[in-house]
N, C-alpha and C positions, 0 to 999 in steps of 0.2 A: 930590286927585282920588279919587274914590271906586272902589272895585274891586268888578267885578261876573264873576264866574265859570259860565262856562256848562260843563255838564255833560252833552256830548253831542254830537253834530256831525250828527244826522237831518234830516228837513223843520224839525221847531220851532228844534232849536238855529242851525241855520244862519240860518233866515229870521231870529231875535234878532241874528245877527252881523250882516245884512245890513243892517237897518232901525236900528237903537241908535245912539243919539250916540256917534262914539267920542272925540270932543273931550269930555264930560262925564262918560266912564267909563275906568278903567283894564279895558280887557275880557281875560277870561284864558281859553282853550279848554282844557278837560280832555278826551279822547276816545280813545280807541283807535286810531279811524281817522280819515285827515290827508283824507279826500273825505269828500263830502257826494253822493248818490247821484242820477240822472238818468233817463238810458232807457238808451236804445243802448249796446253792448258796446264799445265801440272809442269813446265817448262818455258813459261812462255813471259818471263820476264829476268831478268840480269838487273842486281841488287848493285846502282851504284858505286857505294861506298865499298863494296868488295870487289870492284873492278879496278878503282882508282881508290884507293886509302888514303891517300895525302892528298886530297884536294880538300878546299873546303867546300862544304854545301849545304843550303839554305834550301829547303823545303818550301817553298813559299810562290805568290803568283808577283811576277812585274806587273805592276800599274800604270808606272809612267817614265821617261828617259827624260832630262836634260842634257841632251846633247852638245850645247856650249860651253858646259860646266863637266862635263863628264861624268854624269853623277844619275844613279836610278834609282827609283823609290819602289818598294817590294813592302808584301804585305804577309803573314804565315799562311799558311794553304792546313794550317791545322789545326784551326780554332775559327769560329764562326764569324761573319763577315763581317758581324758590328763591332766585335771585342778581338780583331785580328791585331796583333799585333805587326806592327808597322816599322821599317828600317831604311838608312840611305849607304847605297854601296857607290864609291869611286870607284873608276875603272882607265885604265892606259887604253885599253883594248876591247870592244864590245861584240860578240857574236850574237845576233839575235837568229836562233833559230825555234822558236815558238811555236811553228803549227800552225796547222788548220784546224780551221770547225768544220760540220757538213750544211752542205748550202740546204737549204729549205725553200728558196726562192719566195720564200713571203708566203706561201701555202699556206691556209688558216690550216689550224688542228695538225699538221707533221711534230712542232716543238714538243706538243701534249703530249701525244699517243701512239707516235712511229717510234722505231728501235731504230739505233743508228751504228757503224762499223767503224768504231774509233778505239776501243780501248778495249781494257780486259775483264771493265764493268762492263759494258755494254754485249758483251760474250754471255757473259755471267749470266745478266738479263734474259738476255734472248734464250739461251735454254732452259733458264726456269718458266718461261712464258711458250714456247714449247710443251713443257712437260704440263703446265697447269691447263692447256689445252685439251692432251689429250685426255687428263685426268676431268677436266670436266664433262667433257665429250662422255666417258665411261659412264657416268651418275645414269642412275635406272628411269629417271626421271625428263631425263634431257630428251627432246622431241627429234628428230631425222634432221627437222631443217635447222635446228641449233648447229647440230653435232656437224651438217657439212658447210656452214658457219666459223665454227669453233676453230674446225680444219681446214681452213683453206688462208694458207700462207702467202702474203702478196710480197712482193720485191719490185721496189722500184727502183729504176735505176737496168740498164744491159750490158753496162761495160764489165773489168774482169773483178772487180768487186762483188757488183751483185750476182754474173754469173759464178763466179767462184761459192757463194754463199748457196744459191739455189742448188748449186749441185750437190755442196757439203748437206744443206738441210736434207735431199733427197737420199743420200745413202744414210743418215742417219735413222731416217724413218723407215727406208726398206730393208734396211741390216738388221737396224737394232727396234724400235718403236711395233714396225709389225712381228717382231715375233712373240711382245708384251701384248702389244693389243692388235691381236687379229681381228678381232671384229670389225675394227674400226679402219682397215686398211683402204676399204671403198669409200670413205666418206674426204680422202687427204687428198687435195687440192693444190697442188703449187705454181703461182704463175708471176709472170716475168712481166711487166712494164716497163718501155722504154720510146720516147719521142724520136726517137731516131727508126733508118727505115729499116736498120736489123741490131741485132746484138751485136757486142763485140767490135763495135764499128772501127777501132782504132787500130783491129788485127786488119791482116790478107782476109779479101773478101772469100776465097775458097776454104780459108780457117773458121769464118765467121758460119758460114752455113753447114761447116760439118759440126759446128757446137750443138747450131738449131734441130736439125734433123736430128743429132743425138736428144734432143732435147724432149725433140715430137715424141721420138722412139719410147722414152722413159716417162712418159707422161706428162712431164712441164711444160707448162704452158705457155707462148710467147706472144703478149700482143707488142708489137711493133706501132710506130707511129699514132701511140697513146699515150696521156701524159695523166697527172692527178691534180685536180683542181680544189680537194677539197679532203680532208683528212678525220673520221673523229673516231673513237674507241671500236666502234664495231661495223663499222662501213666504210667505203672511201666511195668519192664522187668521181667518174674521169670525166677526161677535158670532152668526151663523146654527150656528157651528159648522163651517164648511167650511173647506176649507184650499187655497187658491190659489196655484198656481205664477208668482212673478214675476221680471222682469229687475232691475225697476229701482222700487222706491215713493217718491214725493212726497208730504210731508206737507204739506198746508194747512190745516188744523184751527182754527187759530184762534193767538191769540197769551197768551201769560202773562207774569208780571213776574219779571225778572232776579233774581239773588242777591243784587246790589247795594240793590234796591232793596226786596226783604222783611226785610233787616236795618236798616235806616235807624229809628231810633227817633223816630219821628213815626206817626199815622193811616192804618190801612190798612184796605180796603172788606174785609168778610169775606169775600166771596164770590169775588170776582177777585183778591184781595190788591195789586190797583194800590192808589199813594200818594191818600190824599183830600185833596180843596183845595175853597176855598168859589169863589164867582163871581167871585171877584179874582185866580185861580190861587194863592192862597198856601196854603202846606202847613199843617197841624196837628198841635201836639204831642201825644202819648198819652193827655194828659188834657183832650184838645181844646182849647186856647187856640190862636190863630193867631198862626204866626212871621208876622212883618211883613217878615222882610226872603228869606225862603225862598220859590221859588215852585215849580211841578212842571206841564208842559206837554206834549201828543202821548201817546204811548200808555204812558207810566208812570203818569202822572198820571188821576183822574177828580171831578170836578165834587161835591160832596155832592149839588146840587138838579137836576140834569140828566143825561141818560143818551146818552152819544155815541158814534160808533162810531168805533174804531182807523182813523183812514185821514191820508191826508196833507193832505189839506183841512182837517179840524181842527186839527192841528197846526199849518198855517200861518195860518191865522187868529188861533187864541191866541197864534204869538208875534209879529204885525204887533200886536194888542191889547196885550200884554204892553210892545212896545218903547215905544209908545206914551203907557201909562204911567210906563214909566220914564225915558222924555226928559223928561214933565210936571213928575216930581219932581225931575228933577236940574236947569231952571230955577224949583225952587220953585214951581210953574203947578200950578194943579187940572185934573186932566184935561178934556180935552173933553166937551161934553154927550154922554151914550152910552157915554163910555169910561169908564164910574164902576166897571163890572161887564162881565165876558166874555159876549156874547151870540153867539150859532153861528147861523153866516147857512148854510144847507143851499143848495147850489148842483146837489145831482146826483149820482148814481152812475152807472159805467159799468163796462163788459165786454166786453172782444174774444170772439167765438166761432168766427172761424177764417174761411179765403177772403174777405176782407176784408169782413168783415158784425161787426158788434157790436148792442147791445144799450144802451138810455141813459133812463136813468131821470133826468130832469131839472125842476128846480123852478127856473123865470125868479123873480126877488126882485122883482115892480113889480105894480103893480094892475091886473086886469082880465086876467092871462094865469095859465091855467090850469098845472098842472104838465104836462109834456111826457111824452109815451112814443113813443121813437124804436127804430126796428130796420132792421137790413141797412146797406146802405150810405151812407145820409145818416149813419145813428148812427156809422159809423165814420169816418167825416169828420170828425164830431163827437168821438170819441176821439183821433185822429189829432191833430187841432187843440189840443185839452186836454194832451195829454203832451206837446207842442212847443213850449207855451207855459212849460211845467215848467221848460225850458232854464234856467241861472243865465245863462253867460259867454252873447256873442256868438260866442264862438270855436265853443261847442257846437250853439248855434243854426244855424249854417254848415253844423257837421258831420251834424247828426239828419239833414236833407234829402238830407242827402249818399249817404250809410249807406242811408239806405231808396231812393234812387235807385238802388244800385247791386245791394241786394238782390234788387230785383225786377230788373233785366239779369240778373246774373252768378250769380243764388241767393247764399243763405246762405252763411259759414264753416265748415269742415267741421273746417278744422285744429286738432290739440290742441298748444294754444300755452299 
């Protein structure tokens, strides 16, 4: 039986566990993390090894591939870096799908001191830093200009990351936070930084300014064609020159490629330094020849003849495509008409903007309908629907409906758990 090793456990690597013959493969999971990610906090991860039970899987980080030997070297992800133990997996088959990290762009002080939108620590984070906001804010002690300081939440970053974020921190603090601490409702601050000349640039420009003017409306703030030069615990510098006083910065900027994955001696884009792969997702060696048996999918990887954007829609499409082919090969079967070559079927972007209204930039795939532009509450119907659909298990499909039933009774979680 042949061995096929995924390298990663995101949207791409999971959807290949999901959909892959596993009667035709010996499948091996390399990853750090034992979940694969969802929505909801209290729901918002799918427990590997109860997904797939007969796979095997290794907790652990890839370090380095030899690629003419077929052979990777992994270290445990659960035990300290000096005393990690250390292993070599062979493989028939290699899916690197790994990830991103968030760009920083070399900005002194972001690594230190900004919050970043990667995981279900960084969630975790940010509402306890949140909370110890406004709980310092409170102290009897604390002067005006601390307290609108303490409060004033920055987000860098305009696209639907950090608006998605802005919006969520804003009902959280007008639902939930003001009716704990009224006093402090005047001193909260939230505002939006972004280099480009509005939010959301990657929507319809009519979608993009019904965000902002929602934006105005609700108080968030949006500097446009402003960036940050300078980053440290209780200020940041922008590229204006000015120096603002904050509680708490989010970086959303965008994403860049792991350490793992700028040392990997194969093809890298100069620009983005992600891994290159032709329209069959398989990786290239340094002097460009293509591993046949290496492939690279989701936001490590990018396309030579196609330009896509980091999202999970991508990812799960190339690895339903991906599985696809490699069940074909593993009954010796030429793939299906279509599946010769990864083609990206664009289904739509979306964007929460807060009090249950979003934003939905949608292209129907069938003749005769035009691309869609949705806003307010039909479009977040529309979002709603789309990330409930994300659910893996049933168990969590149960849970999402659950969770946002109770949220809208009871409010939010406050507690630092």
């Amino acid at each position: 039986m042949r061995r096929l090793v995924i390298l990663g456990s995101g949207w791409g690597g999971f959807e290949v566990l999901r959909n892959i013959d596993r009667r035709a493969y010996e499948v091996v999971v390399v990853s750090p993390s034992t979940c694969v990610g969802t929505l909801e906090f209290r729901c918002v991860t799918e427990p590997i090894r109860r997904i797939a039970p007969n796979i095997k899987y290794h907790q652990a980080f890839c370090t380095d591939v030899d690629f003419e030997n077929d052979r990777l070297t992994a270290h445990s992800a659960l035990e300290l870096e000096e005393h990690a133990a250390q292993f070599t997996l062979e493989y028939d088959r290699l899916i690197i799908a790994s990830g991103a990290t968030s760009n920083t762009f070399g900005i002194p002080g972001v690594s230190e001191h900004a919050f970043f939108l990667k995981d279900i620590s960084d969630a975790r984070n940010i509402r306890h830093r949140v909370l110890e906001c406004f709980e310092h804010a409170m102290q009897p002690e604390t002067p005006d200009t601390e307290k609108r300081r303490l409060l004033h939440f920055a987000i860098v970053g305009g696209g639907p990351t950090g608006v998605e974020f802005a919006a969520e921190l804003h009902d959280f603090v007008k639902d939930d936070m003001g009716r704990i601490y009224p006093s402090l409702c005047d001193y909260v601050r939230i505002t939006v930084y972004d280099v480009g000349q509005r939010i959301l640039g990657s929507f319809d420009e009519k979608l993009g300014k019904y965000a902002a003017d929602r934006f105005a409306r609700e108080g968030i703030r949006v500097e446009v064609g402003t960036g940050v030069s300078k980053v440290d615990k209780k200020w940041i510098v922008l590229t204006t020159g000015k120096t603002v006083p904050v509680g708490m910065i989010v970086w959303a900027t965008g994403l860049a490629p792991t350490m793992f994955s700028k040392n990997l001696a194969c093809k890298h884009d100069q620009s983005t330094g992600r891994l290159v792969t032709d329209d069959k997702l398989r990786l290239f060696n340094p002097a460009g020849q293509v591993l046949e048996n290496v492939y690279a999918l989701g936001d490590c990887g990018m396309i030579d003849t196609m330009q896509l954007p980091c999202t999970a829609q991508v990812a799960k499409q190339q690895a339903q495509y991906l599985s696809r082919v490699l069940n074909a090969h593993a009954k010796n079967l030429k793939p299906t008409s279509g599946a010769d070559r990864f083609v990206f079927n664009p289904l739509g972007t979306m964007a929460y903007i807060g009090g249950w209204k979003a934003v939905a930039d949608m292209k129907i795939p069938s003749k005769g309908h035009p691309e869609q532009k949705v806003s307010g509450r039909l479009a977040w119907l529309v979002w709603r629907s789309a990330y409930f659909s994300m659910a893996v298990s049933v168990k969590n499909k149960i849970l999402i409906p659950m969770y946002w039933f109770l949220t809208w009774i009871f409010g939010r979680d406050i507690s630092k758990i």
